[in-house]
N, C-alpha and C positions, 0 to 999 in steps of 0.2 A: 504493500500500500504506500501512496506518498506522503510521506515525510516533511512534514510543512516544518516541525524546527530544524530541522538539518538542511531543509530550501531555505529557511531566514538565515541560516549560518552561510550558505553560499552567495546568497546575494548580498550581506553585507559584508564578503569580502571581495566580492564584484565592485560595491560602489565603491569603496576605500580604494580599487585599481581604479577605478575610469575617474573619478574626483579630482585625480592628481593632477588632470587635467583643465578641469574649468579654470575661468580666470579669476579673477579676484572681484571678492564681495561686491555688487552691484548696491548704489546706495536706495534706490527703489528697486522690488522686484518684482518681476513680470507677472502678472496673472493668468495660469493658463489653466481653462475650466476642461476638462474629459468629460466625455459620455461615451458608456457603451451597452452594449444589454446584456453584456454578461454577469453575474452574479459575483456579490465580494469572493464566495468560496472558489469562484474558478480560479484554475493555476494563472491565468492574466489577468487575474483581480492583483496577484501578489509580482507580479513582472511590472505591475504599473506604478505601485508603491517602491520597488526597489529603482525604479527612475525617477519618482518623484524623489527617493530617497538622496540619488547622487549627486540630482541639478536643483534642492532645496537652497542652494545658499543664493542663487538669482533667480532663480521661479517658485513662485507659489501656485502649488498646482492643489484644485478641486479635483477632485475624482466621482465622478458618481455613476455608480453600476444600476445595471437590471430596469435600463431605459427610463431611469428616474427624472430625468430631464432632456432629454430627447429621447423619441421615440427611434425604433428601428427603420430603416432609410430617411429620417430625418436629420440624421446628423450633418451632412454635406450643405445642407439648407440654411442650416443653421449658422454654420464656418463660414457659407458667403455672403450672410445676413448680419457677420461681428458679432453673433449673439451664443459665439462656442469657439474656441481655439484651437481644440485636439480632439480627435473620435477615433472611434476600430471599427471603420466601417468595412462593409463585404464591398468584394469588386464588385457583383452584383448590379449594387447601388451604382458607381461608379457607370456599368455602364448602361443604366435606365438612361443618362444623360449622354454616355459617349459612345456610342454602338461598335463601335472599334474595338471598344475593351469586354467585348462582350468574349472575343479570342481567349481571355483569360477565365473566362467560368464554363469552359468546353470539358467535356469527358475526356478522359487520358492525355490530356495536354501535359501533365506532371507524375512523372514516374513516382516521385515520392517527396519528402519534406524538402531534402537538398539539391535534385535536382529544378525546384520551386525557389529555392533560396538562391541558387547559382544564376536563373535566370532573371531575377528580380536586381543581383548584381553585376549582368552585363550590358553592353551597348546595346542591345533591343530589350532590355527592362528596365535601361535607363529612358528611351524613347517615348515607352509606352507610360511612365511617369510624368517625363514632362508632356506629354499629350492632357493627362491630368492636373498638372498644376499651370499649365498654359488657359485652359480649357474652364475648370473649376474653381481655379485659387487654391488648390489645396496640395501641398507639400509631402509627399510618403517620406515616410522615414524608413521605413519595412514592412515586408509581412508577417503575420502570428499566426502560425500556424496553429491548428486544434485539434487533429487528427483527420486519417485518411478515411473514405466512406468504404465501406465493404457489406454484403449483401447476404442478410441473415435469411433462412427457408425454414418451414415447418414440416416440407417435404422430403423424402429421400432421395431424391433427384440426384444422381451425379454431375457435378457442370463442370464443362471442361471446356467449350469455345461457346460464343453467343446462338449459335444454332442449340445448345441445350435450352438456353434462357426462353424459346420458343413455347409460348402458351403461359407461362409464367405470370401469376397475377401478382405483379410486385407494385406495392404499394410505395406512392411519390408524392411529394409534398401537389398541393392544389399551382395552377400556373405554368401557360404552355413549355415556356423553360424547362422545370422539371420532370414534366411528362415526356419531353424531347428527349432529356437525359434518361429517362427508365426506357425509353424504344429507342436509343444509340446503345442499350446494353442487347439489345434482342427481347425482351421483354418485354408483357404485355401491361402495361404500366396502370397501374388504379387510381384515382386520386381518392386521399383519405385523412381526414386531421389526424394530430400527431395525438391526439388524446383517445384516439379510436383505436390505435394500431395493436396494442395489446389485445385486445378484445378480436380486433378481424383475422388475427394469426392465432387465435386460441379456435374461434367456432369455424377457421378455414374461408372466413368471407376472401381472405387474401393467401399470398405461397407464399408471402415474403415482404422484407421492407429491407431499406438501404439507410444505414447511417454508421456513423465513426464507432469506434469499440466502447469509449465510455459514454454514447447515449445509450447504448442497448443493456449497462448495466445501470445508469442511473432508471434508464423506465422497464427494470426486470422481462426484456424480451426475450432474454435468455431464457423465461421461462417457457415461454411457448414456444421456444425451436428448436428444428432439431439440428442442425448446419448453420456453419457462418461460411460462405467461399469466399476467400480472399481478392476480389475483384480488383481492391484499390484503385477505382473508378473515378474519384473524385478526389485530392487533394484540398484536405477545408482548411483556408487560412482567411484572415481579414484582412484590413490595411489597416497601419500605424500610421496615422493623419496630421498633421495641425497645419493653422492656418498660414498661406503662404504669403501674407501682407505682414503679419508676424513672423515669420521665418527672416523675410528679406529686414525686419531691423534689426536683425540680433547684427553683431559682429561676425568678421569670419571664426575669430578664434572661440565664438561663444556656439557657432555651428557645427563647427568641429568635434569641442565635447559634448553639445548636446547632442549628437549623432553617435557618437562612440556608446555615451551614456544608453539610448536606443540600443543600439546594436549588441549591448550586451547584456538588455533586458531580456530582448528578442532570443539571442541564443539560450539564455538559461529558460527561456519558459517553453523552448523549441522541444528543450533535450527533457523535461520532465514528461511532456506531451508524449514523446516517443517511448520514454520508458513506461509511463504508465500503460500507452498500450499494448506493451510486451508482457507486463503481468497481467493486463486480464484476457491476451490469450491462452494462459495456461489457466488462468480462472475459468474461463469457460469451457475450457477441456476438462476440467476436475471437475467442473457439475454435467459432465455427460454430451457437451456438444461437440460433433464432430467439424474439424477444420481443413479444410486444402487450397489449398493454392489452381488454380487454372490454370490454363493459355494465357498470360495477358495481353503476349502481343497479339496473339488473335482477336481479344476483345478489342486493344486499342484501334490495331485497322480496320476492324469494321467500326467502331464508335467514330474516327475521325471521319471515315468516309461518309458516314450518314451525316454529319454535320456539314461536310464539305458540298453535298449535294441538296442541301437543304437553304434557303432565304438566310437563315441566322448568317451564313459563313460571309454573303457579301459585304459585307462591311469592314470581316476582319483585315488588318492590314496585311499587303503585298506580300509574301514569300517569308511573312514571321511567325508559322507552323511551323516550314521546315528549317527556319531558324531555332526553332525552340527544340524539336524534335532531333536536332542532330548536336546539343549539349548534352 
């Protein structure tokens, strides 16, 4: 299980390294408000505390989780109305506004967390930033990752390429996007609220649902399946945002550690993320569910190709698939 005083013990000798850096006491300090909807107890409730922690000595940062003050896809709204500094918003949101970035909420575009993190720190995820903060006003600092989606059944189904996933009633959040995403796995996709899903995987209204390892144990899915297939279909991260009319007054040298300061929130809550969900795959083998791995590149060629031949893809920008696809 994670270890929250052994994470405080890590990140406060994370901020004591990246601190060394800020510059000297600011005689006002900055205000910068967060909103996100995640909850104090998530692991990026405490990733965000251990940054307010480093750059306290010039920012005073509000933090307020579980869409206390903005709601979900409101935060962007919000940042270019001056009435919010910093948010963890989904690309999603991003690309309600920017259709280009919609390339970044595709099925199998990200092998895994670092292959997500290597492209968010090259020359086409630097583009695709500033297309964002050209666009938006709003400044990435990083992505936070939360975990990979992977595709729980209450069937014995063997799946091994998406032609198994064929007839498959996998339940997908409401909204043509996610529906796109359950029929780029081969699946015959159901919409269902997420308060339902227990129940339509117990009386079999559905075969299945898709989300990261520790939803399925915070809303006990585990109990009604009998399979988890390793699809890794979906790489879940947010963006680490704040406002870019505030970014551009800081100094260079106050961007520098506040970037660093970032980036080493980012990595500690990357690597708790991953570990936790290495123990509750062996949790979920101890209560009986059986786990395997697929084809993935067989899933991912056909998820891309459906996307490719489908309306969503023209927008995405030029030849920055096979740009991403060949990191």
């Amino acid at each position: 299980m994670f270890n929250r005083r052994k994470a405080i013990g890590i990140m406060a000798a994370s901020a004591a390294a990246v601190s060394a850096g800020l510059p000297a006491l600011a005689q006002d300090k900055t205000k910068l408000r967060f909103s996100a909807v995640f909850s104090e107890q998530d692991i990026r409730a405490d990733m965000m505390k251990q940054l307010a922690g480093v750059v306290g000595d010039q920012f005073e940062m509000e933090i307020y989780y579980g869409g206390t003050l903005f709601k979900q896809t409101t935060e962007i709204i919000a940042i270019q109305r001056g009435n919010l500094e910093m948010g963890n918003v989904a690309p999603q949101d991003i690309a309600t506004q920017i259709p280009a970035f919609s390339i970044l909420t595709s099925a199998y575009l990200f092998r895994d967390a670092a292959h997500m993190r290597a492209f968010f720190a090259s020359e086409a995820g630097a583009e695709m930033k500033a297309m964002a903060e050209d666009q938006l006003g709003i400044h990435i600092l990083g992505p936070t990752y939360f975990g990979t989606r992977q595709v729980g059944l209450n069937i014995d189904k063997q799946i091994t390429t998406p032609a198994d996933m064929s007839g498959v009633k996998l339940r997908m959040p409401g909204g043509d996007a996610w529906q796109f995403l359950g029929q780029s796995l081969g699946a015959n996709p159901t919409p269902m609220a997420y308060a339902e899903v227990y129940t339509g995987l117990q009386t079999g209204a559905i075969d299945g649902q898709d989300n990261p390892l520790p939803n399925v144990e915070n809303m006990k899915f585990y109990e009604v399946m009998k399979q988890i297939v390793l699809t890794s279909h979906l790489v879940g991260y947010d963006l680490l945002v704040i406002s870019k009319k505030v970014w551009d007054a800081l100094s260079e040298d106050q961007r520098t550690a506040f970037q660093a300061a970032a980036d080493a929130a980012i990595d500690w809550s990357q690597a708790e993320h991953l570990k936790r969900e290495q123990e509750l795959a062996a949790f979920f083998e101890e209560k009986g569910l059986k786990l395997s791995t697929p084809d993935t590149d067989a899933f991912r060629v056909f998820a891309q190709q459906q996307y490719l031949d489908s309306d969503i893809a023209k927008d995405w920008p030029e030849g920055m698939l096979d740009r991403i696809n060949a990191m």
